[in-house]
LOMI-62226 format. One record per atom (N, C-alpha, C, O): y, z, x. Coordinates in pm, whole numbers, padded with zeros to 5 digits, always signed. Each point is the difference from the previous one (the first is absolute). Example, Ala and Ser with C-alpha at 12.3 -4.5 7.8 and 13.67 -1.06 7.14 Angstrom:
<rs>
-00569+00780+01319/+00119+00000-00089/+00120+00000+00090/-00002+00066+00104/+00107-00138-00139/+00119+00006+00082/+00109+00073-00077/+00111+00017+00051/
</rs>
This chain:
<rs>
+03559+16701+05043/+00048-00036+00132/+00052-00143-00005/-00065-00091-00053/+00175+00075+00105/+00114-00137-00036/-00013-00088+00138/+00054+00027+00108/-00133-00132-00136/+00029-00081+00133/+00113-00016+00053/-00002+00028+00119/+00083-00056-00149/+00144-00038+00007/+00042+00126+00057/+00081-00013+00092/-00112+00125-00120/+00026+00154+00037/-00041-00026+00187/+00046-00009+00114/-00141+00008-00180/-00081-00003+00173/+00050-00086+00052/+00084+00037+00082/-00101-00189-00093/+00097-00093+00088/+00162+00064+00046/+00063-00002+00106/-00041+00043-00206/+00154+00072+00059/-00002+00115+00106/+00071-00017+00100/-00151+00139-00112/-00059+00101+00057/-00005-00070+00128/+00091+00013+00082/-00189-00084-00063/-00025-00136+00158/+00122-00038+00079/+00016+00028+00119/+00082-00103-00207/+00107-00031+00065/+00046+00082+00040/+00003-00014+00123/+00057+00136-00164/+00052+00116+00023/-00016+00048+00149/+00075+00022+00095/-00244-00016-00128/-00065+00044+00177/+00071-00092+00138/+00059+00040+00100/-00105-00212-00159/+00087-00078+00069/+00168+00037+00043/+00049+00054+00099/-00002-00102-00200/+00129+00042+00015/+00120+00042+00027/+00107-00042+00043/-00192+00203-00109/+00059+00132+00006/-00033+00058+00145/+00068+00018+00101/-00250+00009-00143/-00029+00091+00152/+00062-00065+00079/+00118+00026+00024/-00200-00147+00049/+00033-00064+00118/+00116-00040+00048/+00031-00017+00118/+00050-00003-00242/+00124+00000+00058/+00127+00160+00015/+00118+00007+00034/-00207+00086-00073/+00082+00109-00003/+00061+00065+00122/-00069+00017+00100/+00217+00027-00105/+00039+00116+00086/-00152+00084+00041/-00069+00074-00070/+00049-00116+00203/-00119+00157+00060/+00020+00131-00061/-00093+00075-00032/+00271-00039+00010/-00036+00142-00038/-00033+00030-00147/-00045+00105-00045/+00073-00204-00015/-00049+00015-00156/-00113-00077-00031/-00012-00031-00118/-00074-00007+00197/-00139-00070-00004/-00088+00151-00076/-00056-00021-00107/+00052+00102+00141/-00105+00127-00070/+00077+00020-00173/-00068-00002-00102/+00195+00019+00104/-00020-00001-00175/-00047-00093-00079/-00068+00013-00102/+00125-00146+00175/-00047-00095-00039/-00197-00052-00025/-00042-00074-00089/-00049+00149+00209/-00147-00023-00035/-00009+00155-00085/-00111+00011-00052/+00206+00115+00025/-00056+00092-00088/+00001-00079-00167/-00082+00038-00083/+00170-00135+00053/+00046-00104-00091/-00127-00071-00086/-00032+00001-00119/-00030-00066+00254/-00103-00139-00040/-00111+00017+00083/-00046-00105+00043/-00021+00229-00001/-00091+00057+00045/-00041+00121-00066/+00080+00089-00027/-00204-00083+00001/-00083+00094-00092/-00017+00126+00112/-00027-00032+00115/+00046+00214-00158/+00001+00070+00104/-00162+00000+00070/-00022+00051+00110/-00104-00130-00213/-00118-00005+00093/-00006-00161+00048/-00108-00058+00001/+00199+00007+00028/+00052-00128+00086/-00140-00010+00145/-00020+00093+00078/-00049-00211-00075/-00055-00037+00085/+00017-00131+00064/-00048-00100-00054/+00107+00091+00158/+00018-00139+00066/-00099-00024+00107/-00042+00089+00074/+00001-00233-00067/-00101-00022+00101/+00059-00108+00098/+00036-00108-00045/-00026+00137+00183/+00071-00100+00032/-00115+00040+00137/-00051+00107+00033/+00039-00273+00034/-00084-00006+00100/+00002+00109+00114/+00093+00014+00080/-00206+00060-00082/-00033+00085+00107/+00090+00144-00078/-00051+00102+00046/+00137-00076-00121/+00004+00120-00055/+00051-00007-00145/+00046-00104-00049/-00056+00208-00009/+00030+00090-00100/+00144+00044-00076/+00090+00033+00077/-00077-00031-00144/+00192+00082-00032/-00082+00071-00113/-00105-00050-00041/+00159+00178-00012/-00009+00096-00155/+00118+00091-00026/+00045+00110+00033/-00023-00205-00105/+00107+00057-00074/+00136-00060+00021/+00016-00042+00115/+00105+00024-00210/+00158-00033-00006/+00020+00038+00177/-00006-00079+00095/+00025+00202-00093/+00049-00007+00136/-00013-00068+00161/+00090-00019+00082/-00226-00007-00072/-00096-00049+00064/-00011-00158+00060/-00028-00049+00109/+00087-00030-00320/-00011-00075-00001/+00145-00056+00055/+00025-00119+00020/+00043+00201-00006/+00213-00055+00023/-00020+00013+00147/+00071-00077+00066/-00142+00148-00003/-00010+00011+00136/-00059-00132+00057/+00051-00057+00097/-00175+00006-00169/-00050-00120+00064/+00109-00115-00019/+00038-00065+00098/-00002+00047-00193/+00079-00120-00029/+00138+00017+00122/+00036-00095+00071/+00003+00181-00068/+00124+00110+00110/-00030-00068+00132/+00083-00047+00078/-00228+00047-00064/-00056-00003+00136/+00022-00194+00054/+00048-00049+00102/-00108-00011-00222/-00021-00094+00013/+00196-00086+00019/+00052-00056+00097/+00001+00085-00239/+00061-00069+00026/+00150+00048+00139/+00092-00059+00057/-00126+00144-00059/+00048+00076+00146/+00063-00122+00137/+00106-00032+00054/-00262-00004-00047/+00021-00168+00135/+00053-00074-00059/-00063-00106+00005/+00163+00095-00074/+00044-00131-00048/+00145+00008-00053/+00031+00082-00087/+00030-00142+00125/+00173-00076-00087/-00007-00111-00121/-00095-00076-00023/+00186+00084-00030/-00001-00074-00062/-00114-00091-00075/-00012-00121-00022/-00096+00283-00019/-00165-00053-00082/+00079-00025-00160/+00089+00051-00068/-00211-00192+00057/-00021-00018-00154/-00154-00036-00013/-00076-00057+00078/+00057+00109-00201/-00123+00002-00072/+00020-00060-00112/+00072+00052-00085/-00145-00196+00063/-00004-00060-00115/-00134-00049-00035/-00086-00045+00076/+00084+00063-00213/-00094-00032-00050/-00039-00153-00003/+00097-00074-00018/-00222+00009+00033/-00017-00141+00000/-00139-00017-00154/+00019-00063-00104/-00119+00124+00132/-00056-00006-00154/-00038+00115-00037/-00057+00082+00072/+00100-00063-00242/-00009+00102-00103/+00166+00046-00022/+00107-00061+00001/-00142+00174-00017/-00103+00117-00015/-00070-00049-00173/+00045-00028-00111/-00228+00045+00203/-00080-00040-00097/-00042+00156-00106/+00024+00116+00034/-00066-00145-00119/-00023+00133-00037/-00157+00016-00110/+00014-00041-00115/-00096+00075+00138/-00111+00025-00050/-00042+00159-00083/-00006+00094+00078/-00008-00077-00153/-00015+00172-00040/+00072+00048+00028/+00109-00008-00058/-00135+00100+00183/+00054+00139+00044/+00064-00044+00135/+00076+00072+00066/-00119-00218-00026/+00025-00041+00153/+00118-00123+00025/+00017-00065-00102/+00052+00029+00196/+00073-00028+00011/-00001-00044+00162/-00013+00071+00100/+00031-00207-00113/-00025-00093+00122/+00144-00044+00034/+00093-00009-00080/-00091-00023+00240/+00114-00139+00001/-00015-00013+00162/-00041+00089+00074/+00082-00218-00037/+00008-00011+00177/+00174-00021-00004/+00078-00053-00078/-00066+00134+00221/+00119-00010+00020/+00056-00060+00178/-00092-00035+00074/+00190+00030-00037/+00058-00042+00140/+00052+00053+00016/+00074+00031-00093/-00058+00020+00193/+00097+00071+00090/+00065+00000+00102/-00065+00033+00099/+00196-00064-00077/+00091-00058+00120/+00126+00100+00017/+00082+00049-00078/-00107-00038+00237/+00087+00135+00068/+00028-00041+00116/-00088-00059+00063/+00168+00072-00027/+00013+00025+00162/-00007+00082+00094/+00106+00061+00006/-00179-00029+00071/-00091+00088+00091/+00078+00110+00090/+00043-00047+00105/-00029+00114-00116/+00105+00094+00025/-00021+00021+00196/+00092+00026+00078/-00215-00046-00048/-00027+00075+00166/-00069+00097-00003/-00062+00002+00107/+00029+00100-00181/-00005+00168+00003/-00176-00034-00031/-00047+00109-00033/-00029-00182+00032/-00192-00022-00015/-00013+00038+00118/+00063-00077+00072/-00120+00168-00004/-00053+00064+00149/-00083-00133+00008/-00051-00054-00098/+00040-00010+00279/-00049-00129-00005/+00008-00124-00053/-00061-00100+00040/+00125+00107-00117/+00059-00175-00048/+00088-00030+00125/+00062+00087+00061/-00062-00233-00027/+00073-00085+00091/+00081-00044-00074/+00093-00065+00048/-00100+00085-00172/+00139-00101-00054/+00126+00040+00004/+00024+00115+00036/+00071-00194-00069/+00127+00051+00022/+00096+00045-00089/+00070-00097-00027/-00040+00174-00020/+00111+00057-00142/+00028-00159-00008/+00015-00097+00075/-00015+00128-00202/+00086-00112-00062/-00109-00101-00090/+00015-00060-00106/-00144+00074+00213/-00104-00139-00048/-00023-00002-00131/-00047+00105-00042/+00064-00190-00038/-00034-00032-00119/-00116+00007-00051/-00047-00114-00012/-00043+00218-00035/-00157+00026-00037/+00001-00047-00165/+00089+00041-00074/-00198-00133+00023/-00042+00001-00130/-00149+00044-00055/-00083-00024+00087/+00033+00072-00186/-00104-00038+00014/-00065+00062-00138/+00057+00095-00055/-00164-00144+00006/-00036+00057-00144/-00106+00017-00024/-00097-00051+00055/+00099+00146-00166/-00090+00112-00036/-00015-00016-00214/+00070-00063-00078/-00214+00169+00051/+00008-00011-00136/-00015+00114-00027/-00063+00073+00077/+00110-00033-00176/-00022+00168-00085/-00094+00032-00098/-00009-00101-00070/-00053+00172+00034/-00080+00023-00123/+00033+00129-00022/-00009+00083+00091/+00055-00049-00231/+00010+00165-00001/-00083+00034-00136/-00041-00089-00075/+00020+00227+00052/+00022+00027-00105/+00070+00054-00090/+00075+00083+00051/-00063-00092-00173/+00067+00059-00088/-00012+00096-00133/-00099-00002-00073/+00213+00087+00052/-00040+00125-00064/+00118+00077-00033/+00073+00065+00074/-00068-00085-00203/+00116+00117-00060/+00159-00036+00047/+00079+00094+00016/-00044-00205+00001/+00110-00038+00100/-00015+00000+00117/+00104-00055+00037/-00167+00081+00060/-00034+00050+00127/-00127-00072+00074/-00119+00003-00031/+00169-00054+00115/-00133-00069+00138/-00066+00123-00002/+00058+00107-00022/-00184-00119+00045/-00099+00145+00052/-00069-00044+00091/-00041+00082+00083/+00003-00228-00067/-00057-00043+00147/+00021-00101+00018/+00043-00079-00084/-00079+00049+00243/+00102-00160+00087/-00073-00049+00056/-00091+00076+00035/+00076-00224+00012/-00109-00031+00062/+00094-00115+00099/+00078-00069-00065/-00080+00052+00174/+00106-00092+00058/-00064-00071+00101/-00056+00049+00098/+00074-00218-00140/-00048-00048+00151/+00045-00072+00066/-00004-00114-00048/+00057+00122+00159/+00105-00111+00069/-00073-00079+00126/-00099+00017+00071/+00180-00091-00080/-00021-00109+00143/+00062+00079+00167/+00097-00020+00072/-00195+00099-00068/+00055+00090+00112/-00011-00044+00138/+00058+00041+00100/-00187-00182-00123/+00000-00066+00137/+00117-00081+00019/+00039-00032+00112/+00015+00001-00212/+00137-00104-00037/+00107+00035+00083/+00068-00062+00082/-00074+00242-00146/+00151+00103+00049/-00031+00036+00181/+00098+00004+00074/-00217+00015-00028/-00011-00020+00103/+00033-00098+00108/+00055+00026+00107/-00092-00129-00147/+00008-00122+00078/+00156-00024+00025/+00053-00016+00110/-00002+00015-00215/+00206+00018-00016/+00036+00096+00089/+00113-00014+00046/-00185+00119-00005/+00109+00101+00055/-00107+00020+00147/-00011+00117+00037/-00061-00217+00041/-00048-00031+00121/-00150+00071+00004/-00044-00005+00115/-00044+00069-00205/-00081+00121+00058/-00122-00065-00039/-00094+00068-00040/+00079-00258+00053/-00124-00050-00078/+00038-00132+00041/+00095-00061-00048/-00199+00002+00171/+00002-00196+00013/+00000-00084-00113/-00097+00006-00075/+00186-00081+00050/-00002-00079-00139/-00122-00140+00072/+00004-00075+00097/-00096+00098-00204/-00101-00113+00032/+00040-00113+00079/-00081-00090+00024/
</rs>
């Protein structure tokens, strides 16, 4: 197993997924997602390639003009593979209950841990600054 493999594999996810056409987001996680693929993302679940193009679909959905960049790594240990990243979009309107207004400029960052296997992520672990993404789009008093 090639660090350098895996660091590349990482970017890719960056990249590729997040920056992909929605409608080719699913070949793209059948690609660099293992078919027993487990993602853990706060409060639910994804299994499997397909599953997993839908969440990312979902997410980057509220947003124009998103980028996802990496700020440190991608670290890589064994089988695992770290990095924190940022994320800056502009807020589309369409969050049921947000006060904010299309257009608002949201940032905010998060870190990944996956694992790795045979070419293929098989599990995800994701944690973002969600009080961050809240507070940006009105649904949380900033201290």
């Amino acid at each position: 197993m090639s660090t350098e493999r895996i660091k590349s594999r990482y970017l890719q996810w960056i990249d590729e997924l997040w920056h992909a056409d929605p409608q080719k987001m699913e070949g793209f996680t059948e690609q660099i997602a293992a078919p027993d693929f487990i993602g853990h993302w706060p409060g639910s679940e994804v299994h499997g390639p397909v599953q997993l193009a839908e969440m990312v679909r979902k997410g980057v959905s509220l947003f124009s003009e998103h980028r996802v960049e990496v700020v440190v790594g991608p670290i890589v240990e064994k089988d695992l593979v770290s990095a924190r990243w940022i994320f800056r979009g502009k807020y589309n309107g369409e969050l049921p209950g947000s006060p904010a207004e299309p257009g608002t400029e949201v940032s905010f960052a998060g870190m990944d841990i996956f694992r790795y296997r045979d070419g293929k992520f098989t599990e995800y672990w994701v944690s973002s600054d969600g009080l961050q993404f809240m507070e940006q789009l009105g649904f949380a008093p900033k201290p």
